[in-house]
Backbone bond lengths (Angstrom), bond angles and torsions (degrees), N, CA, C in turn:
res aa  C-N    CA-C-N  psi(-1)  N-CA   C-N-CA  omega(-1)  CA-C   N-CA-C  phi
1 X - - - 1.442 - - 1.528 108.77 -
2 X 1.295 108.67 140.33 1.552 108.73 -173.97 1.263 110.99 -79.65
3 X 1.325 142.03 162.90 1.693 131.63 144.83 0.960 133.34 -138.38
4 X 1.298 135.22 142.61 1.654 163.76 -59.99 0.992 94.65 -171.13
5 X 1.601 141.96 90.74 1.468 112.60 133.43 1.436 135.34 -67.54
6 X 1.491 108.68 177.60 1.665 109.71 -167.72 1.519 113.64 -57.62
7 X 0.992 100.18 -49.14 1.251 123.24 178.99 1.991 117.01 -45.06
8 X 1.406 111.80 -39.79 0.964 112.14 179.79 1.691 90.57 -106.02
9 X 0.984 146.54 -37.04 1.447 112.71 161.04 1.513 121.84 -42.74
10 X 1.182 138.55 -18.47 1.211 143.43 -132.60 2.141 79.03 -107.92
11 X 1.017 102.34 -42.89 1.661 113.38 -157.32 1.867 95.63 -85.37
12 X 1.387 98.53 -38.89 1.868 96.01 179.72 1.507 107.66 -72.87
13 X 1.262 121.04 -14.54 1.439 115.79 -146.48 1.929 80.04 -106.75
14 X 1.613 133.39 -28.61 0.924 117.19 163.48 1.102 140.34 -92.06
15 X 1.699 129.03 -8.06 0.853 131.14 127.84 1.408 142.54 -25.77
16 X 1.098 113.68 -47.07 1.736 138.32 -171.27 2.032 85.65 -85.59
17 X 0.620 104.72 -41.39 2.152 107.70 178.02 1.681 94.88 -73.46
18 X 1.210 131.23 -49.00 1.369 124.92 170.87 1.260 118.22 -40.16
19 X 1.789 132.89 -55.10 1.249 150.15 -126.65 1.503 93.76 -75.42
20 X 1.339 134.41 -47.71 1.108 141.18 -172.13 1.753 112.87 -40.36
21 X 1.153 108.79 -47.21 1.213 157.33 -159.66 1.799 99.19 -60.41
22 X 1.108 90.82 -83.84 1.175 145.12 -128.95 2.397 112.92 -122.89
23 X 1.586 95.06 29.37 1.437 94.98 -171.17 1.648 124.93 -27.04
24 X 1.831 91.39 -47.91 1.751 98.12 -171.20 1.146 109.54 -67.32
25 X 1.294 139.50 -5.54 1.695 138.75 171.50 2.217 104.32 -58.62
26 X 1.168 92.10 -17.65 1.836 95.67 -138.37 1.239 127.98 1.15
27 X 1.143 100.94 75.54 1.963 117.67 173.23 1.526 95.11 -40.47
28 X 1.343 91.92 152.46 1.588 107.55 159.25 1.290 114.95 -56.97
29 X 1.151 155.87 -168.39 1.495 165.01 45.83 1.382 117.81 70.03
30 X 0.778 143.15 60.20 2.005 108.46 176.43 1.770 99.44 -28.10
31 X 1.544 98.19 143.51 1.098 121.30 -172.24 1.784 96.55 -98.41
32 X 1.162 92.72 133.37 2.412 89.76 146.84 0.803 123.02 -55.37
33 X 1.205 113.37 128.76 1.456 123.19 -173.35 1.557 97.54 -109.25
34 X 1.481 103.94 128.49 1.973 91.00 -169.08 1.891 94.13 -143.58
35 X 1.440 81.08 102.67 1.740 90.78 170.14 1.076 128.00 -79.20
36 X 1.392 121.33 116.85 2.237 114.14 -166.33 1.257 78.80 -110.14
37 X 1.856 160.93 59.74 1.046 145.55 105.29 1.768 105.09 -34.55
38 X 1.468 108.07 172.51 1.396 136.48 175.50 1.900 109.29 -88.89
39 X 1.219 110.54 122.07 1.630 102.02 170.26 1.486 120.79 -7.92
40 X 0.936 103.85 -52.68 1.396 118.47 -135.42 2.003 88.16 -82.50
41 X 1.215 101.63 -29.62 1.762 113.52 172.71 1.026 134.57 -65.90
42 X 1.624 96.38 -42.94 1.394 118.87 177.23 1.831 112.78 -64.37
43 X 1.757 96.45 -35.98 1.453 97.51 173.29 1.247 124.00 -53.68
44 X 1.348 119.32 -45.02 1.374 128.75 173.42 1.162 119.37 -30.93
45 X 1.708 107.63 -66.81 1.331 122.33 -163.09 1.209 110.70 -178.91
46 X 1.273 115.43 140.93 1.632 136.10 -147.00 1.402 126.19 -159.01
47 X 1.681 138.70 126.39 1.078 132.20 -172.04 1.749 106.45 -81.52
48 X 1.319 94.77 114.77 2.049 93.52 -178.36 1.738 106.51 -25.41
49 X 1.527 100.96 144.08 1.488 98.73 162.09 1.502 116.13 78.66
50 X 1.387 118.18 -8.87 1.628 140.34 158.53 1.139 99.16 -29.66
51 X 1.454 124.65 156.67 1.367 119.07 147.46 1.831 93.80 -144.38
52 X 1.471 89.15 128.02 1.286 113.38 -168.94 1.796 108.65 -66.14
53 X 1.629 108.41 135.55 1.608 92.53 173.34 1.365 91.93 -173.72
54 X 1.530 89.90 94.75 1.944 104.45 176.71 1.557 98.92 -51.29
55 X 1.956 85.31 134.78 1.392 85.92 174.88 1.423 139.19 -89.42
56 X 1.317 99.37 21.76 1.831 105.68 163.08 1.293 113.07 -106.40
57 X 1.264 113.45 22.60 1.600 130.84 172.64 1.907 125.34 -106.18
58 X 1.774 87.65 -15.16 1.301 105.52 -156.53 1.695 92.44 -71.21
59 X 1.177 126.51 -55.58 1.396 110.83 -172.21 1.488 128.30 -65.29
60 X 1.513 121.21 -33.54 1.186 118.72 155.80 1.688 106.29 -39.06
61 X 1.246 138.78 -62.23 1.507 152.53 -163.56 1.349 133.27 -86.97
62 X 1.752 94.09 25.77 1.447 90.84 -158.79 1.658 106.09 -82.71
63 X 1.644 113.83 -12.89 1.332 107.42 168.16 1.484 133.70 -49.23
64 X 1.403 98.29 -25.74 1.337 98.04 -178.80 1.964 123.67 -94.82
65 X 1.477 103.08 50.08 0.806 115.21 -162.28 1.589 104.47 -152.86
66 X 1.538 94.23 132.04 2.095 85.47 -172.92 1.530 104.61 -80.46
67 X 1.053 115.38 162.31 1.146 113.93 -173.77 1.533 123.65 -116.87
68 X 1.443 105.55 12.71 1.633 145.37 -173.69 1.293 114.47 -141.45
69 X 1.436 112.31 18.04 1.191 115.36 172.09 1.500 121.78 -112.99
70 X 1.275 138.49 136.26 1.319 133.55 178.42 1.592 118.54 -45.39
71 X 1.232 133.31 125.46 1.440 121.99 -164.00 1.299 99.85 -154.59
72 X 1.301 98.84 104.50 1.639 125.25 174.43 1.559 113.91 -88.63
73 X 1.664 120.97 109.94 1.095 136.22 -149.53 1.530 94.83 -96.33
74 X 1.258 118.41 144.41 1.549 113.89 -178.08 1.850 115.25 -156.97
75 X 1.356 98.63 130.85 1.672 96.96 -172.41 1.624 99.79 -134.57
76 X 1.346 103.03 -139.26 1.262 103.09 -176.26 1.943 111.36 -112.13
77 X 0.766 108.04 -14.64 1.326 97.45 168.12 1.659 116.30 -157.93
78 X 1.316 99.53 34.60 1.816 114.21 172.35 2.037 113.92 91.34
79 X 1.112 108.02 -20.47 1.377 118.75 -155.83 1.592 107.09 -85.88
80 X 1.539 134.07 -51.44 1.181 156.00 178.30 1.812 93.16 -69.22
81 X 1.080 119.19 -81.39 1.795 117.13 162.15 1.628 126.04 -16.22
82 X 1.562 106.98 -38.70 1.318 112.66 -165.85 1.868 103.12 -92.10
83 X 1.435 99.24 -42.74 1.659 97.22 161.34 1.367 122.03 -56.16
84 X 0.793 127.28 -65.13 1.544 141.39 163.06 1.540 129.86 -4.88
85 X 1.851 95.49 -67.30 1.282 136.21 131.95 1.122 118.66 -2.09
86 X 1.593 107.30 -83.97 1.504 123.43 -160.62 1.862 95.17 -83.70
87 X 1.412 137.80 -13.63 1.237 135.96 156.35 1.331 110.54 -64.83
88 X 1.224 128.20 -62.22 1.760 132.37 178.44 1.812 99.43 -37.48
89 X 1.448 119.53 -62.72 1.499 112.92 -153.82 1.687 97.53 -58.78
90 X 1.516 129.37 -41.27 1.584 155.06 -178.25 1.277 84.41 -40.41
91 X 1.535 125.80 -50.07 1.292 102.42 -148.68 2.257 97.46 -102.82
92 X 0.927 102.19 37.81 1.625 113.17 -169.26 1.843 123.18 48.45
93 X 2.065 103.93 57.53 0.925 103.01 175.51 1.532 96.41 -97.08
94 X 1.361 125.47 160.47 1.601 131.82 -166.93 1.351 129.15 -94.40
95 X 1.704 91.96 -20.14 1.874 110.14 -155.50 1.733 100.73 -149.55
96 X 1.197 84.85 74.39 1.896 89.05 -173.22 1.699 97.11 -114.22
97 X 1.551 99.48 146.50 1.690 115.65 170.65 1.501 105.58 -164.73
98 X 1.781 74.91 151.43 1.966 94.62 -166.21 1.588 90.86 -85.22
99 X 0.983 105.42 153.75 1.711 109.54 151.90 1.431 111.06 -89.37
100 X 1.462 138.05 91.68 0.850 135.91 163.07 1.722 130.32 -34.34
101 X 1.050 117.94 107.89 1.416 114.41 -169.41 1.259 108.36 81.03
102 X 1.188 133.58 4.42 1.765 135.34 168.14 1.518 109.06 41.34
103 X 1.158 119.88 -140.89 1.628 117.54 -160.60 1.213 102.98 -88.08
104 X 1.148 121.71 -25.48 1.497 119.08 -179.78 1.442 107.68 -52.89
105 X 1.685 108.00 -49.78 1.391 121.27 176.97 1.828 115.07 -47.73
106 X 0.888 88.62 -69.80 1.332 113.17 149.70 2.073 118.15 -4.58
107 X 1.363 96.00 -72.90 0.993 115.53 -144.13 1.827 77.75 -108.78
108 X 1.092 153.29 31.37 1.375 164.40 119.21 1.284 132.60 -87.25
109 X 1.603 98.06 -32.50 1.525 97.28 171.68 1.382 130.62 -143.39
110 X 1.318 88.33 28.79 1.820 104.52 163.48 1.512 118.54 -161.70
111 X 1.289 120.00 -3.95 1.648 125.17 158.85 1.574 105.15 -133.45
112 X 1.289 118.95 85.35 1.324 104.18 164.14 1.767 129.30 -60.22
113 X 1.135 97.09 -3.56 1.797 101.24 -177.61 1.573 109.92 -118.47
114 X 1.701 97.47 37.07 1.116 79.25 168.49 1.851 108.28 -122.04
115 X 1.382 116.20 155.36 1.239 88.01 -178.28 1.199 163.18 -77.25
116 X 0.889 120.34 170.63 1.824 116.31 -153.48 1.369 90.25 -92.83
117 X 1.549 123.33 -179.28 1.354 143.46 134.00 1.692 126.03 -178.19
């Protein structure tokens, strides 16, 4: 599984917002952004456009999930994401990434206002 710092999520995720724009760039994709934090985490604080999916939920749910789609894994401090991760590719997903340092990362070096915990 590959991994992602914030920083370069920060640059794919505007790029891919360019593309519309902007065909001859051909950005990648916006990727899924798939948070396996706990509710209660996600409340805290969250990368826009997340889609929440506790990760002891993920295998019951894995239909709802492309499996050829770019899917940027995200928790709270890279570790829970990176297991996760390495379950998605097991199960023949193609385009998997950790968020290195997860939101915290995140939330140090590309949203300072967002919240901490």
């Amino acid at each position: 599984m590959q991994q992602l710092s914030a920083v370069e999520l920060e640059a794919w995720l505007a790029a891919s917002a360019r593309a519309p724009d902007h065909p001859e760039t051909a950005a990648r994709p916006r990727p899924i952004l798939l948070d396996v934090r706990e509710p209660w985490e996600y409340a805290l604080c969250h990368l826009a456009d997340s889609f929440l999916l506790p990760m002891q939920t993920v295998p019951a749910r894995l239909a709802e999930l492309d499996a050829d789609a770019d899917i940027v894994v995200i928790c709270h401090h890279g570790v829970r994401s990176r297991q996760l991760g390495s379950f998605l590719e097991n199960q023949g997903f193609r385009s998997v990434y950790n968020l290195a340092g997860g939101v915290d990362a995140w939330a140090r070096e590309v949203d300072p206002t967002m919240r901490k915990y």
